[in-house]
N, C-alpha and C positions, 0 to 999 in steps of 0.2 A: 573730072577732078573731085567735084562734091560725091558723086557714086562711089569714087575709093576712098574718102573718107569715111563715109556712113559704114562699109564693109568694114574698116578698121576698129570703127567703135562697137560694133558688133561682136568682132571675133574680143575684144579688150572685157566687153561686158560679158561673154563666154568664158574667157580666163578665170573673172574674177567670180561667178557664180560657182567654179568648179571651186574657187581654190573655200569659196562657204560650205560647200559639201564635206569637204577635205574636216573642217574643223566641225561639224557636225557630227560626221564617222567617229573622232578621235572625243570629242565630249560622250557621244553615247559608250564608247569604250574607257571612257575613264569613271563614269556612272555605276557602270556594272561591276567595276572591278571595286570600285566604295560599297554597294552593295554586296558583294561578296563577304568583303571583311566587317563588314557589320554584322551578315549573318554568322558566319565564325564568329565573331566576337560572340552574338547573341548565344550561338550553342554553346560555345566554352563556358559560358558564363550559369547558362543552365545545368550544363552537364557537372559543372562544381557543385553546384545547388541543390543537383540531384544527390551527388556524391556526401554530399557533406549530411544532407537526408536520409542517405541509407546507415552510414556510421550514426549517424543520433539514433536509427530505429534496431540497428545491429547489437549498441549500447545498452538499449534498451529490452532490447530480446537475451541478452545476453543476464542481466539485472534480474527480469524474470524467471529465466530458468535456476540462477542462484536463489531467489525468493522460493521459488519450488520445490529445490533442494532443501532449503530452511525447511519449510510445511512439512514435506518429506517428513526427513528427522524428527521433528516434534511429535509425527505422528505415530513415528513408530515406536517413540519412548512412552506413550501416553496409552498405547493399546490400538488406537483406531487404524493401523497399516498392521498388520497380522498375518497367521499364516494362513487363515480362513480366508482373506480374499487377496491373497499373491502367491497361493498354491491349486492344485489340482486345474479343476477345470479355468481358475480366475490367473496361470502361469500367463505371465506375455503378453499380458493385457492390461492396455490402460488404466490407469485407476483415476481418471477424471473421466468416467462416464461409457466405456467403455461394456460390452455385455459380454454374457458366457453364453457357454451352450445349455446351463442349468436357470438361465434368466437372468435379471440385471442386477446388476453389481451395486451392493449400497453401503456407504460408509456411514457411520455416525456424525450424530449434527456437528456442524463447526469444523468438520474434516474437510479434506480436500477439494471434494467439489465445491466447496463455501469459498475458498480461498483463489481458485483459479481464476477468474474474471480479474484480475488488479488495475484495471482503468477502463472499464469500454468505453468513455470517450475516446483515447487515445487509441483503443484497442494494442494495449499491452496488455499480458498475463501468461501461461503456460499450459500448452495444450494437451500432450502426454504425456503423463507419469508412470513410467514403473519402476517396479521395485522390487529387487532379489532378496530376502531376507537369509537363504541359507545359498553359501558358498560352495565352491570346488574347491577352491584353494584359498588361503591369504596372503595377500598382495601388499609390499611396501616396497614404496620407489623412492630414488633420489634424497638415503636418508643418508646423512652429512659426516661425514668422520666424526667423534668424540661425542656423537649423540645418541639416539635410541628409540627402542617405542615398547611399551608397553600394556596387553589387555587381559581379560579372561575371555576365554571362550569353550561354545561347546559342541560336541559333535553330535551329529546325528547316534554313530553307532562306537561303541566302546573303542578308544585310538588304542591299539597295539605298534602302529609303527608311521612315524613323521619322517617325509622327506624332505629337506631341508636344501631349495636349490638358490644359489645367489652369486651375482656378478659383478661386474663394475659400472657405474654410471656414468665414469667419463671416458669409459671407450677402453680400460686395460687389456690388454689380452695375452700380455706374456706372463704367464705364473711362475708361480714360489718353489725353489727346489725343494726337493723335502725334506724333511727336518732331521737332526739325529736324534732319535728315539731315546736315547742317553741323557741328553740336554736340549729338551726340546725350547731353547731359547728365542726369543720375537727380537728383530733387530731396532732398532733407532727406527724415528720415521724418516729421518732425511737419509737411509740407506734403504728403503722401501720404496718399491717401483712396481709394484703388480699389484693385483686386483684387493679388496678390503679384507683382513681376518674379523670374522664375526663373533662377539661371544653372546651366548646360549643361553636362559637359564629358564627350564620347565618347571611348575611347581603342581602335583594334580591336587585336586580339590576332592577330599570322599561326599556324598552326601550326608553323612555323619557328623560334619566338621565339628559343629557345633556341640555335640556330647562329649568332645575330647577333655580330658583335663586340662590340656595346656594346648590350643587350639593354633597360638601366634609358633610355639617352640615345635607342633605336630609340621606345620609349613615350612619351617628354614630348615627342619630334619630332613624333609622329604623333596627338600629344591633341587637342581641338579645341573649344575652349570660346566661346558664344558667351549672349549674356542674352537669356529670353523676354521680350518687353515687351507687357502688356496695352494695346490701343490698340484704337480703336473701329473699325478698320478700316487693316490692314494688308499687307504681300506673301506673309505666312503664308508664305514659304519659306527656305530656308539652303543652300548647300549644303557638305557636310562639305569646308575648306578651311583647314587645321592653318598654312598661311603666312597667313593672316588674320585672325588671333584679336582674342577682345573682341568682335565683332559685337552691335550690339543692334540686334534682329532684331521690330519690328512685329508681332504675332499678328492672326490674325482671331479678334475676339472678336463675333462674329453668331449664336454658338452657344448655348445655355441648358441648365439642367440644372447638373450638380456642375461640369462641365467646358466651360465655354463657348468658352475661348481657345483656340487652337492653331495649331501651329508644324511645317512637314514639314523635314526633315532630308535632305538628299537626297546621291546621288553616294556612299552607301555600300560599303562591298565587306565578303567576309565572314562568318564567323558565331559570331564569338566574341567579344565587350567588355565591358571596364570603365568603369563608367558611374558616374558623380557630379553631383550637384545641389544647390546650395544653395539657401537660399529667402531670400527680403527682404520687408520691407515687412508683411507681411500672411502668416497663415495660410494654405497652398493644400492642394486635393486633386489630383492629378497622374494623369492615366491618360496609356499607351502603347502603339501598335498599330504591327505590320511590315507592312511592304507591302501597305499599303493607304492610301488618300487621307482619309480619315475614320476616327474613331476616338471608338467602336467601328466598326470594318465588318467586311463580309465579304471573304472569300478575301484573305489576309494569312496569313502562317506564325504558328508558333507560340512560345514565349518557353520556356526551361528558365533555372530559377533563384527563381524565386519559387511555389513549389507551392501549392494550394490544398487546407488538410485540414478534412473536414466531419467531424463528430463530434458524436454524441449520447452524454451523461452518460446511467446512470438511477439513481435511489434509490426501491425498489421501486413504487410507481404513479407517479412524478414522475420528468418525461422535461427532459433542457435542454439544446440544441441550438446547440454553436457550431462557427460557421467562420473561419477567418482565412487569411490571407496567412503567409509563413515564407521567411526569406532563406533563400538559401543561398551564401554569399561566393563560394564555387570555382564556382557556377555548373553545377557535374556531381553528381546525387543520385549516391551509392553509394561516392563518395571522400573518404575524412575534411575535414571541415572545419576547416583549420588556418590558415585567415586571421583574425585579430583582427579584429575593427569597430575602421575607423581613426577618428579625429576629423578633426571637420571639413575642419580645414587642417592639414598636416605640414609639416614639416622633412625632407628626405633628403638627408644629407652622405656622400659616401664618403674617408677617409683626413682629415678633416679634426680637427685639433684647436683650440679657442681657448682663450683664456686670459685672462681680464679683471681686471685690478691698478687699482684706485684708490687715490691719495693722492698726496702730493708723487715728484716726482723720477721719473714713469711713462717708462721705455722699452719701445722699442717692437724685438722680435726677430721672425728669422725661421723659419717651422717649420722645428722639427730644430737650432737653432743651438743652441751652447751658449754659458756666458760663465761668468766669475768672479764670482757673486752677490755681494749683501750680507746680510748672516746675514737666516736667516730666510724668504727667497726663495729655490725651487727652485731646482737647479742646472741645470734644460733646461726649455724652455719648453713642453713635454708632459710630464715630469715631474711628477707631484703628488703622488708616496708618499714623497719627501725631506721 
């Protein structure tokens, strides 16, 4: 009887040993699985960390390469980015340090290798620079219904003939019938549903301007404004004719891509002008090629005035890479830039004064007269500090 107890308590003490393994398995498996989500936790929480580190140094690369861009600019108003080291052998080549196959490249003090370090602690600043000073074409994007742009510029070799191509920027692609030559009338905008009408207006520049007698009245004789009209099939030509202004002028729009339409300009002379365009209707993107029948094409000269600067930001492993377009009003890198951006449409009066009186009793003088006022009223009719 006691020998089948003691077996009892043996197998009881077996049970209860097994049933401690049982809850030792289930602890070790509830360990590893809090271990787990800890480590998740921990990676998530680096991987933000990281995340949120590469946007601050992406910001920062990006800050840089606009800084660059700035230098850029300054330096090609100032003379020190020129054609001497962004042409020939010095094409395509960095201009922060960058060598030729004539030997190494040097800017003058205060230029751009002076500027590109912008924090080596941080190690922010911008690594290559380059920079196109003379163009193929001229390029404006995304320029806004009722607005414009205006510059001078100049060619390499005398413009005879401007190809004038441009499209819509928010996707149009059904064009304009075409017009009746009789009345060539522009509709409402809210019955306008195709790509933008662009207007025109060339002004060439002699290098004589200056000896002219009447230099402002030699310009507005010799501007020549005419409207691009998107039409699904037009004469696509004009020719530059300053006694026939207003022209609205038919494009071929059989073309695809950003810039479908286009318009040649022809009977040019010359290699200097002020150019303006207003836009209507519709957002357009606007490319321009010399002397060539298509546009983009080849063997066409080249455009000064609108430079192209490429530029990479870096913030230590993060690179960011921009290029853009950049006026330059005068149209000549290396001569200050002292032309305002004008608005759209001006006023230019020379010796003119007016003088606008409401109420009872208005007369009416002529410039320079004078009179016996009644209090209150100036005693000359360009007089206003009385």
């Amino acid at each position: 009887m006691k020998q089948r107890i003691s077996v009892m308590q043996r197998l009881n003490n077996t049970k209860l040993n097994e049933k401690g393994f049982a809850s030792i398995v289930i602890a070790l498996i509830l360990i590893i699985i809090l271990a787990l989500f800890t480590i998740g936790f921990a990676q998530l929480a680096r991987r933000e960390q990281q995340t949120a580190l590469d946007k601050q140094k992406a910001t920062q690369a990006n800050y840089a390469a606009e800084s660059g861009i700035n230098d850029a600019y300054k330096d090609i108003m100032s003379g020190a980015i020129n054609d001497a080291n962004t042409s020939g052998a010095y094409a395509n080549k960095c201009l922060t340090g960058a060598t030729a196959s004539s030997g190494t490249k040097s800017l003058p003090a205060g230029a751009l290798t002076a500027k590109q370090n912008i924090n080596n602690n941080t190690g922010v600043g911008y690594t290559c620079l380059l920079v196109q000073l003379n163009t193929d074409t001229l390029q404006f994007n995304n320029v806004l219904p009722n607005s414009g742009r205006h510059m001078l510029f100049t060619t390499k070799d005398p413009l005879n003939n401007l190809t004038i191509s441009w499209g819509s920027a928010t996707g149009r692609t059904t064009f304009a019938p075409n017009l009746d030559p009789a009345n060539p009338t522009l509709p409402p905008i809210g019955n306008w549903s195709y790509p933008p009408v662009v207007e025109f207006s060339l002004t060439p520049i002699p290098p004589d301007l200056s000896t002219k007698p009447d230099p402002n009245g030699y310009l507005r004789d010799n501007t020549f404004t005419f409207y691009a009209y998107p039409s699904s099939g037009g004469s696509n030509s004009v020719n530059f004719d300053p006694a026939n202004q207003g022209q609205v002028v038919s494009g071929d729009c059989s073309g695809s891509g950003s810039y479908p339409c286009s318009v040649n300009l022809n009977n040019l002379g010359g290699n200097q002008f002020v150019l303006h365009f207003t836009d209507y209707y519709d957002s357009s993107n606007i490319l321009m090629c010399a002397n060539t029948a298509t546009c983009p094409g080849s063997g066409g000269t080249t455009f000064s005035g609108e430079p192209v600067i490429d530029v990479t930001g870096k913030a230590r492993d993060v690179l960011k890479r921009l290029r853009v377009r950049v006026l330059i009003n005068n149209g000549q890198p290396g001569v200050p830039d002292d032309n305002a951006p004008l608005p759209n449409g001006a006023i230019e009066a020379q010796n003119l004064c007016k003088r606008i009186q409401a109420g009872p009793a208005v007369n009416e003088y002529a410039y320079g007269s004078t009179y016996d006022p009644p209090t209150g009223v100036p005693g000359s009719v360009c007089s206003l500090s009385n």
